[in-house]
C-alpha positions in Angstrom: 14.2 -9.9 14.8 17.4 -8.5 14.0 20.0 -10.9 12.1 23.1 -12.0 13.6 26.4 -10.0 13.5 28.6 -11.6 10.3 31.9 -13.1 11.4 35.1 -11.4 11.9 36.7 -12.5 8.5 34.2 -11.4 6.6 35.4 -7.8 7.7 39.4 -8.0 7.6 41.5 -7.1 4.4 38.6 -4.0 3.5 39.2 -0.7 4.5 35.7 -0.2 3.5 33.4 -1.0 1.0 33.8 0.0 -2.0 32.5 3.2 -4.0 28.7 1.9 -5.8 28.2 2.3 -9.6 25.2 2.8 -11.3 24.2 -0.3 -10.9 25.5 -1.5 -7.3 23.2 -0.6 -4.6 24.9 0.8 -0.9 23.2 -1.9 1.8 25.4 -1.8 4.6 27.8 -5.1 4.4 29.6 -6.3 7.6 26.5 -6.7 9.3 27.0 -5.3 13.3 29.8 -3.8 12.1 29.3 -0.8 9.4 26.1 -0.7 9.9 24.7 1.6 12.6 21.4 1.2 12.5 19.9 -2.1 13.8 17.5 -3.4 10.7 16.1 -6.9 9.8 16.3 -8.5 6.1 13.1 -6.9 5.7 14.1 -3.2 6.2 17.4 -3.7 4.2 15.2 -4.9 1.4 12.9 -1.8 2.0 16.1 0.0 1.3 17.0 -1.9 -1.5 13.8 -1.2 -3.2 13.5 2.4 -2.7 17.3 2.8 -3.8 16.6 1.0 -7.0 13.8 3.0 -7.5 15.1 6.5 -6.7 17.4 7.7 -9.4 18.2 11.0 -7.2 19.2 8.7 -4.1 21.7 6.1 -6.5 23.1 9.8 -7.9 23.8 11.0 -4.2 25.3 8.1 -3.3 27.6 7.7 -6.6 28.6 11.7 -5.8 29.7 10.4 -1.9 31.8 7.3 -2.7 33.8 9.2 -5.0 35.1 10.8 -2.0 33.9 9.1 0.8 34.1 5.5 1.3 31.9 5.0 3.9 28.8 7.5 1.9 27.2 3.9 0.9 26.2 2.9 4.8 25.6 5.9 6.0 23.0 7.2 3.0 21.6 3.6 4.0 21.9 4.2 8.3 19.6 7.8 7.5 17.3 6.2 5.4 16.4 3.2 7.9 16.3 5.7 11.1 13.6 7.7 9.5 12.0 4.7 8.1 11.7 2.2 11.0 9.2 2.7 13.6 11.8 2.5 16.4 15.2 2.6 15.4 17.8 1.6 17.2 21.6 2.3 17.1 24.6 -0.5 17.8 26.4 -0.3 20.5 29.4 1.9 19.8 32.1 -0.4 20.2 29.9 -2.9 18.0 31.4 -0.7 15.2 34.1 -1.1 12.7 36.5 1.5 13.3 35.9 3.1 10.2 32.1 3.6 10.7 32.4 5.0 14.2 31.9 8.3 12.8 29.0 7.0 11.2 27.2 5.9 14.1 28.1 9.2 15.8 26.3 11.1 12.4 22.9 8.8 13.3 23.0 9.2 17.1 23.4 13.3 16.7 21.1 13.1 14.1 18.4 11.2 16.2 18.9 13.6 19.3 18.7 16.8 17.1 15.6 18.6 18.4 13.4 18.2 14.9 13.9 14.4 14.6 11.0 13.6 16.1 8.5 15.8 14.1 10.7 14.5 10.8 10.2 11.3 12.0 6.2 11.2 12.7 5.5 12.0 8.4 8.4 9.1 7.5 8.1 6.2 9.9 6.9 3.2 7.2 7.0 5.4 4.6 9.7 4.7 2.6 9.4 7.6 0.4 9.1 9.7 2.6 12.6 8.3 4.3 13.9 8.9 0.8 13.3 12.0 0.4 14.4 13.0 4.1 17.9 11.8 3.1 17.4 13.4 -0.3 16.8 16.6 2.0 19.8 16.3 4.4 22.6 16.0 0.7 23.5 19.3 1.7 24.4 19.0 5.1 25.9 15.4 4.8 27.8 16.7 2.1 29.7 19.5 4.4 29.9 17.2 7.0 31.3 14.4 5.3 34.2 17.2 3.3 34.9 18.3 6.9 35.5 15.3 8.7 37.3 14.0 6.0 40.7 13.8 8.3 39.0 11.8 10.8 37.5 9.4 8.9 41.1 8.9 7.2 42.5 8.4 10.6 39.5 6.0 11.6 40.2 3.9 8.2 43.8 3.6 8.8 43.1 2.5 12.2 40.8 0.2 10.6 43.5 -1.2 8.5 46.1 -1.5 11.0 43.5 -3.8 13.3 43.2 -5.6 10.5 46.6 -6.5 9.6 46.8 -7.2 13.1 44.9 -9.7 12.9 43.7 -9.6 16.7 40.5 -10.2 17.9 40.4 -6.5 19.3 41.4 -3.6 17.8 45.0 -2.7 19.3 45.8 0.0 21.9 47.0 2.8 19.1 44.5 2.1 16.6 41.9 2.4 19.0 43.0 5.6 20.9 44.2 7.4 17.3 40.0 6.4 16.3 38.7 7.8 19.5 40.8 11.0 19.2 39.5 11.6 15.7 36.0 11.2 16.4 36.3 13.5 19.5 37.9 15.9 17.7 34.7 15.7 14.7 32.1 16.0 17.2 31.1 19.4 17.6 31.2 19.9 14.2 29.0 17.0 13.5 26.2 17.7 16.3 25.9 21.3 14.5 25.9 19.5 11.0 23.5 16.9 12.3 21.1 20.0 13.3 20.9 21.9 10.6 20.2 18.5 8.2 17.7 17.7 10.5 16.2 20.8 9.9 16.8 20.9 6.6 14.7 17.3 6.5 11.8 17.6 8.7 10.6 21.4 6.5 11.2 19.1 3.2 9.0 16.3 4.0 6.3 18.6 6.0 6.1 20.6 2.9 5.7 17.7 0.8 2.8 16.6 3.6 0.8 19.5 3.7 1.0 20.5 -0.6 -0.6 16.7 -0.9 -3.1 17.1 2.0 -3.8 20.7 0.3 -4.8 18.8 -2.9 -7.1 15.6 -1.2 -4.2 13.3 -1.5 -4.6 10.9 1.6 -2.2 9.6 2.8 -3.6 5.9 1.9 -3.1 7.0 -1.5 -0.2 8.0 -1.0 1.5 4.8 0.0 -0.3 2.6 -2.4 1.2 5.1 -5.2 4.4 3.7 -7.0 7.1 5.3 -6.1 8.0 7.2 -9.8 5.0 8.8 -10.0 4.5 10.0 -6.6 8.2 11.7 -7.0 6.8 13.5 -10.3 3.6 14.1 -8.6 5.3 16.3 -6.3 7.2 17.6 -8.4 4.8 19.2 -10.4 3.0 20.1 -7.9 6.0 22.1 -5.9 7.3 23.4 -9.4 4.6 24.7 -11.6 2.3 27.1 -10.8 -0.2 25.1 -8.8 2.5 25.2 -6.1 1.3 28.7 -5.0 -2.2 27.8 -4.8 -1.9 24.9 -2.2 -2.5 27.2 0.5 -5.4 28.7 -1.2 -7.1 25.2 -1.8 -6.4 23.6 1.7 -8.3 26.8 3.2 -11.1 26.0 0.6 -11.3 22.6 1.7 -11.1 22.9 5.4 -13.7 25.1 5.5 -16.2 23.7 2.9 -14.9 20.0 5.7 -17.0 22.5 8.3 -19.9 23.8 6.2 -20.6 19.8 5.7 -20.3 19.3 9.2 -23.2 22.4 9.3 -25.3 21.2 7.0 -29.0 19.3 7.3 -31.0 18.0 4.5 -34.1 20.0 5.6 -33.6 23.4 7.6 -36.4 24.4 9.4 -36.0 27.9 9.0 -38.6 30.0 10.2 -42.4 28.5 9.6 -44.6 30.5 6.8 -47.1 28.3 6.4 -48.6 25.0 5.3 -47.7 23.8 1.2 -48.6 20.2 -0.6 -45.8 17.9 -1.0 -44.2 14.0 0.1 -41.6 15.2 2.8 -43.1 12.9 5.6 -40.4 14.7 7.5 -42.6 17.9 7.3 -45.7 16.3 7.4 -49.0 18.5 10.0 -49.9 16.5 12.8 -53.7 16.3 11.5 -52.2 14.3 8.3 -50.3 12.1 10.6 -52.9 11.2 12.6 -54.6 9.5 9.9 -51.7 6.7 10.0 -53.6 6.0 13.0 -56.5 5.2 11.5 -57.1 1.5 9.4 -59.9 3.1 6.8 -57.9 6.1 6.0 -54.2 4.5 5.9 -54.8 3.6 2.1 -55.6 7.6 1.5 -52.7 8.7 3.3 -50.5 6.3 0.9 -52.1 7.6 -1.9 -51.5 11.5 -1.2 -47.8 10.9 -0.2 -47.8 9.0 -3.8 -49.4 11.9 -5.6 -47.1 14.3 -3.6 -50.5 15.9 -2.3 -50.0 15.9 2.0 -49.9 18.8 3.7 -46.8 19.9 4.9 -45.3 22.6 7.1 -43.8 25.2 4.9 -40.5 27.4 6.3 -37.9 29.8 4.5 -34.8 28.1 5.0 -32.1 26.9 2.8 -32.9 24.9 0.3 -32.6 21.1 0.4 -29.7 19.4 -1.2 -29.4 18.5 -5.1 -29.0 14.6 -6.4 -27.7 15.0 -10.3 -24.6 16.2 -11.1 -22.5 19.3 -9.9 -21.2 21.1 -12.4 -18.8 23.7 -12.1 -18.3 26.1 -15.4 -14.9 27.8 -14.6 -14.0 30.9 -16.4 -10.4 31.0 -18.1 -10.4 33.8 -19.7 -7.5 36.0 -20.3 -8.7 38.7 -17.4 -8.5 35.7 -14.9 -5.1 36.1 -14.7 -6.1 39.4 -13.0 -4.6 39.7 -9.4 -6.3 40.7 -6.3 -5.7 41.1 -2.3 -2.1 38.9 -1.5 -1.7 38.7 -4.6 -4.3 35.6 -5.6 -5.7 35.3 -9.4 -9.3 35.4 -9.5 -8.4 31.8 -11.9 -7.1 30.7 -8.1 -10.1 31.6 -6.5 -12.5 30.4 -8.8 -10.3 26.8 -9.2 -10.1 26.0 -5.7 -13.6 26.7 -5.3 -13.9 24.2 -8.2 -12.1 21.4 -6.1 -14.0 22.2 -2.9 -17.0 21.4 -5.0 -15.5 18.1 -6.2 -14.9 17.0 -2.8 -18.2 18.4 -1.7 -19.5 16.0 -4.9 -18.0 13.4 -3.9 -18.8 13.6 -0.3 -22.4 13.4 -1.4 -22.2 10.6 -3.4 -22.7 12.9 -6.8 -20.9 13.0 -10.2 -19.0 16.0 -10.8 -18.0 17.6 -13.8 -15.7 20.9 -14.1 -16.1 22.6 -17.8 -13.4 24.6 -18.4 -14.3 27.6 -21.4 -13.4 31.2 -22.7 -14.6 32.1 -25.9 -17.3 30.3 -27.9 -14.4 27.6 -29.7 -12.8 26.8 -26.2 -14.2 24.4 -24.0 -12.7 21.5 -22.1 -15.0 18.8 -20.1 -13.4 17.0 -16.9 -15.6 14.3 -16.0 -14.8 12.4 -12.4 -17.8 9.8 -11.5 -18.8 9.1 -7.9 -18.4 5.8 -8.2 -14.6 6.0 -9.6 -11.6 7.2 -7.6 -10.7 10.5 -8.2 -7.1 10.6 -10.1 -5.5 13.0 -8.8 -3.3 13.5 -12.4 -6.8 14.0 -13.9 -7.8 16.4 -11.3 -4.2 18.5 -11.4 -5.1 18.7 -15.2 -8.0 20.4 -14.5 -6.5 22.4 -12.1 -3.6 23.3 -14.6 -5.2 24.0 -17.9 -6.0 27.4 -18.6 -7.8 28.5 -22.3 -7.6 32.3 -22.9 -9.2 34.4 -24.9 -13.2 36.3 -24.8 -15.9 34.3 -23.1 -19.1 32.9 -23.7 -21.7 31.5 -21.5 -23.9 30.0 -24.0 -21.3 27.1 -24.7 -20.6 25.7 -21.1 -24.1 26.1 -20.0 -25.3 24.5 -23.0 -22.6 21.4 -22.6 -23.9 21.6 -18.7 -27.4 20.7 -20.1 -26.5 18.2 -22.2 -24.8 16.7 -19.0 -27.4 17.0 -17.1 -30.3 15.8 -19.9 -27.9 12.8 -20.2 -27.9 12.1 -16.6 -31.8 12.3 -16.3 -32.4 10.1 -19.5 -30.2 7.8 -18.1 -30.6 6.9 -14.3 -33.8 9.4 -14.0 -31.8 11.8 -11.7 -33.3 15.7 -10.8 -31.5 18.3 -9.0 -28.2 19.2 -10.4 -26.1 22.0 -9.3 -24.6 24.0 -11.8 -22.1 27.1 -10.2 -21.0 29.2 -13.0 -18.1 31.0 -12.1 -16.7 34.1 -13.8 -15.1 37.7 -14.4 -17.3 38.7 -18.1 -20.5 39.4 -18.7 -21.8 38.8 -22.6 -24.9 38.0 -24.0 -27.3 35.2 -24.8 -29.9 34.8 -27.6 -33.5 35.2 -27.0 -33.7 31.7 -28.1 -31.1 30.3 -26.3 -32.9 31.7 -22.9 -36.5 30.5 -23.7 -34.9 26.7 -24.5 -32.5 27.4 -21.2 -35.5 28.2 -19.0 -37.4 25.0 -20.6 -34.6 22.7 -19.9 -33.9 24.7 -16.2 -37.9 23.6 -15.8 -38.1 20.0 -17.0 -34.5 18.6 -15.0 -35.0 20.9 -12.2 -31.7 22.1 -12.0 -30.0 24.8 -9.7 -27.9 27.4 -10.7 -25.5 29.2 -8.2 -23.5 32.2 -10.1 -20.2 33.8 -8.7 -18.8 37.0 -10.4 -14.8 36.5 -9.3 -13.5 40.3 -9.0 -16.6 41.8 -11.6 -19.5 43.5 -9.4 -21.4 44.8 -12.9 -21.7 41.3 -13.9 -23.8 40.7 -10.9 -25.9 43.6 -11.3 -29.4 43.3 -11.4 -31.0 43.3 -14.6 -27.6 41.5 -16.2 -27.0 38.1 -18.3 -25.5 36.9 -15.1 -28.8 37.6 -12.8 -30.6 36.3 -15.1 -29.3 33.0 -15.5 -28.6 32.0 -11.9 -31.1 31.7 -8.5 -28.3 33.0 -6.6 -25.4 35.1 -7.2 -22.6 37.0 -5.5 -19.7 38.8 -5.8 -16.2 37.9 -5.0 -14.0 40.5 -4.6 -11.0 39.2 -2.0 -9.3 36.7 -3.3 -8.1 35.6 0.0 -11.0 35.0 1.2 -12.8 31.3 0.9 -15.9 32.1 3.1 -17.5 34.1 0.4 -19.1 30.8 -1.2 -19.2 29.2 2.5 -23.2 28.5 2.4 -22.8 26.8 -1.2 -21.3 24.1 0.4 -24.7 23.9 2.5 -26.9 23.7 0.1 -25.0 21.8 -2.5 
């Protein structure tokens, strides 16, 4: 419920309020009256907070009042109209003479045609608010410089009401404030535009580079308010900010591969195998469930994994242990391709589709970063711990250099993997090996890699980013992996679509 109007005498003997300091905050005094806005104690404490907290808005505000006395309410009036769920504007002749101009900055502002989309990513969001007015400095700027002479002529209007001392503002003041803000008008509707504009691409940007990197927008609001600003900020200003659009395509369409995929595929039927899939299971071993003497048999076969099952070529069925993604960093992944994308983009936004794709499953995941044999980095994110999203930028971000070697990530893969099974007894990881080289392995390293491959039952998926020989047949690469491909456009994310099937 809206708080009541202040009295009269609270306003007279100000010609406005006065210019805030570093350490004064702009909430709109003279409540009804240089406020334009309509907003409850709990909005203008919403602003208080978020002003406090936002060094960039207190440094907007202290460049304003320098010049502009009445900067403090209406940084405060922008912030609550994209920040309340319905906002609503005084009456007009509600306002102090000196705010009228005010009031007419929110009203255009409100009517411009991209309010409402701007409005829909900050309504209860009071960063997002914040940076909408941070977004319009610009604009409100300009407009404030050129309407300078009629907010003079409004304040000294303002002044001679008050010296007045009438209950109304007299006949001259009145009409020498309505002619100034007649005159301002046009100029304000097209300043009004073009920071509403300005606004509503800001804050969608912002919206889609964190819905690009799995940032929800739950997240978002329980995030403090510092590090959500330098979130963004790193994410808009290093050089992550040109793979957003490369990772949201990664993860919208690994979002419909899940939607495609079944534990068991039918596939087309081969034949009959031995197994414990009662999912598969012939109709001849079934029918002895329906039989009492030969129930305690049928237990006893699905126990030793010995019932006959219908066999089909299909895709394979899911993993349960870790995925593990071994991401090349090499100096020749800085190579570009089509548009203009690294084959390091490529190959790390496949990485984070597989850590949603993990996490979606209820797996751990693990990315190993590596180049040569003395650079390796492990990024470990648990299923049953939240994601942070600094950790996973950090993966994202680091990059080695230098030769490569497979024999060091696949090797701290196994040990990831040996670790898992010794400790909760889990089979079936994924590991997807994704590079530009090809090198060697020992003889030894192989036989020891095929007996560990053998005993945890692991899967290894292979991707050669922009490098057709190291996929050849006969290479390191084929060798190591049960299925391999080649990338070659970098633009492309459906190249590793049917990993996120069978992963």
């Amino acid at each position: 419920m809206d708080e009541a109007p202040s009295g009269r005498g609270e306003a007279q003997g100000r010609a406005g309020p006065r210019p805030p300091g570093r350490a004064d905050i702009p909430v709109p005094v003279r409540e009804g009256r240089t406020a334009a806005v309509v907003a409850d104690r709990f909005d203008r404490l919403t602003w208080r907070d978020t002003y406090e907290q936002s060094a960039a808005l207190r440094e907007l505000a202290d460049d304003l009042s320098t010049r502009h006395d009445c900067a403090a309410d209406l940084l405060a009036d922008a912030f609550l109209a994209a920040y309340q769920a319905r906002p609503r504007l005084r009456e007009r002749t509600e306002m102090a003479l000196s705010r009228r101009l005010n009031h007419q900055v929110i009203a255009s502002l409100m009517e411009s045609p991209d309010f409402a989309e701007l409005h829909r990513e900050t309504a209860g969001d009071p960063y997002a608010a914040a940076m909408a007015v941070l977004a319009q400095a610009t604009a409100l700027r300009r407009l404030l410089d050129g309407t300078r002479h009629a907010q003079e002529r409004a304040e000294r209007a303002d002044r001679a009401q008050s010296a007045a001392a009438e209950a109304h503002p007299t006949q001259d003041a009145a009409q020498d404030a309505a002619q100034a803000l007649a005159a301002a008008t046009p100029g304000i509707r097209a300043a009004t535009r073009l920071a509403g504009a300005q606004a509503a691409e800001a804050v969608r940007e912002e919206a889609a580079l964190m819905r690009a990197w799995g940032v929800g927008s739950g997240e978002l609001e329980r995030m403090p308010f510092d590090r959500r600003a330098r979130l963004a900020e790193r994410l808009r200003t290093s050089r992550l900010a040109a793979w957003a659009e490369l990772i949201g395509r990664f993860r919208q369409m690994a979002d419909g591969e899940r939607a495609r995929k079944v534990e068991h595929t039918s596939g087309e039927l081969i034949g009959v195998t031995l197994g414990d899939d009662l999912s598969r299971v012939v109709p001849s071993e079934l029918a002895n469930l329906g039989l009492p003497a030969l129930r305690a048999v049928f237990a006893a076969r699905h126990a030793a994994g010995q019932l006959m099952l219908y066999d089909s070529e299909g895709e394979q069925t899911t993993g349960r242990g870790a995925v593990i993604a071994c991401v090349d960093t090499s100096h020749s992944m800085y190579v570009e391709g089509p548009g203009g994308v690294t084959r390091e983009a490529w190959a790390k936004a496949c990485a984070l589709a597989l850590l949603d794709q993990a996490r979606h499953g209820g797996r751990d995941f693990v990315g190993i970063l590596f180049a040569a044999a003395d650079k390796l980095q492990i990024f470990r994110f648990p299923a049953d711990e939240a994601a942070d999203i600094d950790r996973v930028v950090d993966f994202a971000e680091t990059f080695l250099g230098g030769g490569t070697s497979y024999q060091r990530p696949l090797s701290a893969a196994l040990e990831l993997l040996a670790e898992e099974y010794d400790d909760a007894a889990r089979t079936r990881g994924d590991i997807v090996l994704l590079t530009d080289d090809e090198c060697d392995v020992t003889e030894k390293w192989m036989r020891d890699w095929n007996d560990a491959k053998h005993r945890l039952g692991f899967r290894v998926f292979g991707l050669a980013v922009g490098a057709p020989p190291a996929a050849e047949a006969g290479s390191v690469l084929d060798a190591l992996c049960d299925n391999l491909r080649v990338v070659e456009d970098f633009t492309d994310v459906h190249a590793a679509a049917d990993l996120f099937r069978v992963i």
